[in-house]
C-alpha atoms as one frame of an Amber mdcrd trajectory, in Angstrom:
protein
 -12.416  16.912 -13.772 -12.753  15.833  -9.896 -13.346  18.651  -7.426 -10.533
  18.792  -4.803 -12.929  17.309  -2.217 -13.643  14.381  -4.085 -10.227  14.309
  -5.129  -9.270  14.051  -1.880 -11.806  11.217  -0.938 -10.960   9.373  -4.212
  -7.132   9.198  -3.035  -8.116   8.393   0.653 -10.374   5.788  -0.388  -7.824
   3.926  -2.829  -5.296   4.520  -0.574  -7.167   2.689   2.370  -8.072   0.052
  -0.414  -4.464  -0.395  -0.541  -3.733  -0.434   2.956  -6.378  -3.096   3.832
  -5.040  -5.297   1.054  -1.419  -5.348   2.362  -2.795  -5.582   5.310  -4.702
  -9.285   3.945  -0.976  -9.688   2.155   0.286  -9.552   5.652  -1.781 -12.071
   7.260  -1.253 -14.257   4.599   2.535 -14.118   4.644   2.457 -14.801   8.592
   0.199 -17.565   8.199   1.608 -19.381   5.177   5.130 -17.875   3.749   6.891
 -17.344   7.317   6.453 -20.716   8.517   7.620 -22.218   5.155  10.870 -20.343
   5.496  11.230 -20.868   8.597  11.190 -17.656  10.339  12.452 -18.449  13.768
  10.312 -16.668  17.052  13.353 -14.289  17.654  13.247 -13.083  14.281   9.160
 -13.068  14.290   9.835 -10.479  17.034  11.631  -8.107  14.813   9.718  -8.526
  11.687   6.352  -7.800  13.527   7.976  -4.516  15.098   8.432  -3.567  11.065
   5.392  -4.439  10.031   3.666  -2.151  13.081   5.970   0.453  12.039   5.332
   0.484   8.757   1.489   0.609   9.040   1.596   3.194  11.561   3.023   5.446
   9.114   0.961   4.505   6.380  -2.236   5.823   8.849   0.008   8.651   9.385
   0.063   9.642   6.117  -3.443   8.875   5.584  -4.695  10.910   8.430  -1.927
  13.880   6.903  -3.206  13.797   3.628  -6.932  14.219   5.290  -5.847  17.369
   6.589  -4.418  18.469   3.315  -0.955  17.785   3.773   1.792  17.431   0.694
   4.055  15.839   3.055   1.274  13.026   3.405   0.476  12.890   0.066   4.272
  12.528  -0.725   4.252   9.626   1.527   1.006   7.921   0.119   2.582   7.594
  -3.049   5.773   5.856  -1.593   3.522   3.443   0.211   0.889   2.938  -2.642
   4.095   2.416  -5.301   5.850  -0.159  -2.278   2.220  -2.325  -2.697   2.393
  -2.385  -6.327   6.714  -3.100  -6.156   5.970  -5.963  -3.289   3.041  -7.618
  -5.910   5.088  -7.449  -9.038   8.260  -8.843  -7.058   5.954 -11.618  -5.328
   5.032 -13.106  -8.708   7.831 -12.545 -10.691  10.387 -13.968  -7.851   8.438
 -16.394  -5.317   4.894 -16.857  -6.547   4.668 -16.685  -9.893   0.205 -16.778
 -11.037  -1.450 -18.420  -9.942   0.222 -19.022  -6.877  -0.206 -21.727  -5.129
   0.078 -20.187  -1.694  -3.012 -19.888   0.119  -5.104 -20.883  -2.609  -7.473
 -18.908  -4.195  -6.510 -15.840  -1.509  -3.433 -15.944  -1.851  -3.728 -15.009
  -5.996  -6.875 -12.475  -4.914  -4.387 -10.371  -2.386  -1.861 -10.493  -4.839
  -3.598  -9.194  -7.686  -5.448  -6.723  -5.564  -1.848  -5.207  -4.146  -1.047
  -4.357  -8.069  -4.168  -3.513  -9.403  -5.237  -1.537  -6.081  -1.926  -0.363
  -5.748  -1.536   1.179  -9.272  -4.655   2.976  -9.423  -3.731   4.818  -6.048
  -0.406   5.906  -7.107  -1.908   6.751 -10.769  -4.806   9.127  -8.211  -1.991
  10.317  -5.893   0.799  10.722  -8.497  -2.014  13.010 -10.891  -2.697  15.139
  -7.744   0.804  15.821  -7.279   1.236  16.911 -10.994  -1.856  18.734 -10.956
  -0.835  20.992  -7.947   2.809  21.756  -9.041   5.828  21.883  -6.899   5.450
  24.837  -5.687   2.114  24.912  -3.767   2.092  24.233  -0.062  -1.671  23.160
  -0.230  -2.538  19.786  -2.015  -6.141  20.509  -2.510  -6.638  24.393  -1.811
C-alpha cells in the first residue's frame, strides 16, 4: 500500500505524463491533421483559444490536487479519462494503428494518450475510492 505522499506524487506524476502527451497529441494535430482538413485561420483562432483553455485547467487541477484538493483530483480524472476517450476515438474513427499520420510519432502519442491515460485515471480513480465520499481531504 502507497503512503499518501507518494500517492500523491504517483498521481501528479502520471497525471503530468498525461498532460505532456496530449500536449505532443496537440502539436501533432496542428502540424499534420488541421491542415489536412482544412482548418481555415479564423477557425485556427478559436480552436487555439480551446486548446489554451483547456490546458490551463488541466495545470489548475494539477497544482489543486498538489495542495490536496478533491475538487482537483475530481478534475484530474475528467482530464486523464478525456486522454484515454480522445486515443480510443482517434483510432477507432480517423486513425485506425498504425496510423499513418506523422509516422512513427504519430502511433507513439497515440498509444501513449491510452496507455498513459489509463493508468492515471486507474491512480486517480483508486484514490478517490480509497478516501470515500465523504472526506474533504484527499490525502490526510
Amino acid at each position: 500500500m502507497l503512503s499518501n505522499s507518494n500517492s500523491k506524487n504517483l498521481i501528479l506524476a502520471l497525471s503530468c505524463a498525461a498532460l505532456l502527451s496530449f500536449l505532443g497529441r496537440t502539436f501533432l494535430d496542428y502540424g499534420y491533421v488541421f491542415p489536412e482538413f482544412g482548418v481555415t485561420i479564423t477557425a485556427l483562432l478559436a480552436v487555439t483559444l480551446g486548446v489554451l483553455a483547456f490546458y490551463g485547467v488541466w495545470l489548475w487541477s494539477l497544482l489543486a490536487v498538489a495542495r490536496g484538493s478533491r475538487k482537483g483530483l475530481v478534475a484530474l480524472l475528467i482530464f486523464d479519462l478525456l486522454l484515454v476517450v480522445f486515443g480510443v476515438s482517434t483510432f477507432t474513427t480517423s486513425c485506425p494503428s498504425p496510423c499513418p499520420t506523422a509516422w512513427p510519432l504519430g502511433e507513439i502519442l497515440l498509444w501513449s494518450n491510452v496507455v498513459i491515460g489509463t493508468a492515471a485515471c486507474l491512480t486517480a480513480l483508486r484514490q478517490l475510492v480509497r478516501r470515500g465520499s465523504d472526506s474533504c481531504a484527499v490525502f490526510a
